[in-house]
C-alpha positions, 0 to 999 in steps of 0.5 A: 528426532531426539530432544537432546539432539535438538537441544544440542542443535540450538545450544551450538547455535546460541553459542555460535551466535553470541560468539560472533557477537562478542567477537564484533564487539572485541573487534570495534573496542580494540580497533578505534579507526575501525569502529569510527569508520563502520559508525560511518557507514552505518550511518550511511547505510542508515541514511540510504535506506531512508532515503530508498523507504521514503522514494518508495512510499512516495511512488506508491503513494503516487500510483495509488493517487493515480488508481484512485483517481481514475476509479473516482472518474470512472464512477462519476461518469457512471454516475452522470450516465445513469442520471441521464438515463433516468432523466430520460426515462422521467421525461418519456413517462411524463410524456406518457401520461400527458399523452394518455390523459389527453387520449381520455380526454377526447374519449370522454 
């Protein structure tokens, strides 16, 4: 593509963008009802948007409270059933040895 047909692109489209500009601008200065009445429900725009962030961040904050809990549980029992397992597997050796002590004992 040709540069200057580019640049004519986006020289167009500045110029379309800074007239719409200037024409909402020319439109609130001269219409003083109009200009009170969009402040207001920029306002309230403003004000609803929050609001829908907010409720948003605290709904994804509960999940996420909810996910991590439910890991933290899911990994505390884990972690209480290898405790057990090893308990156990300590107690079985102790028994072992016990038992191989006493068998050398009578053999001796």
């Amino acid at each position: 593509m040709n540069t200057a047909v580019i640049c004519r692109n986006n020289t167009f489209l500045i110029g379309l963008i800074a007239g719409g500009a200037l024409g909402a601008g020319l439109a609130i200065a001269f219409a003083p009802r109009l200009a009170s009445e969009l402040r207001h429900r920029v306002t309230a725009s403003t004000t609803n948007f929050t609001h829908a962030a907010s409720r948003g961040y605290q709904d994804v904050s509960t999940r996420i409270t909810g996910v991590v809990d439910g890991v933290t549980a899911s990994g505390q029992a884990v972690r209480d059933g290898v405790a057990e397992a090893v308990g156990r597997g300590a107690r079985n050796v102790e028994r072992f040895a016990i038992a191989s002590k006493t068998t050398a004992r009578r053999r001796s």
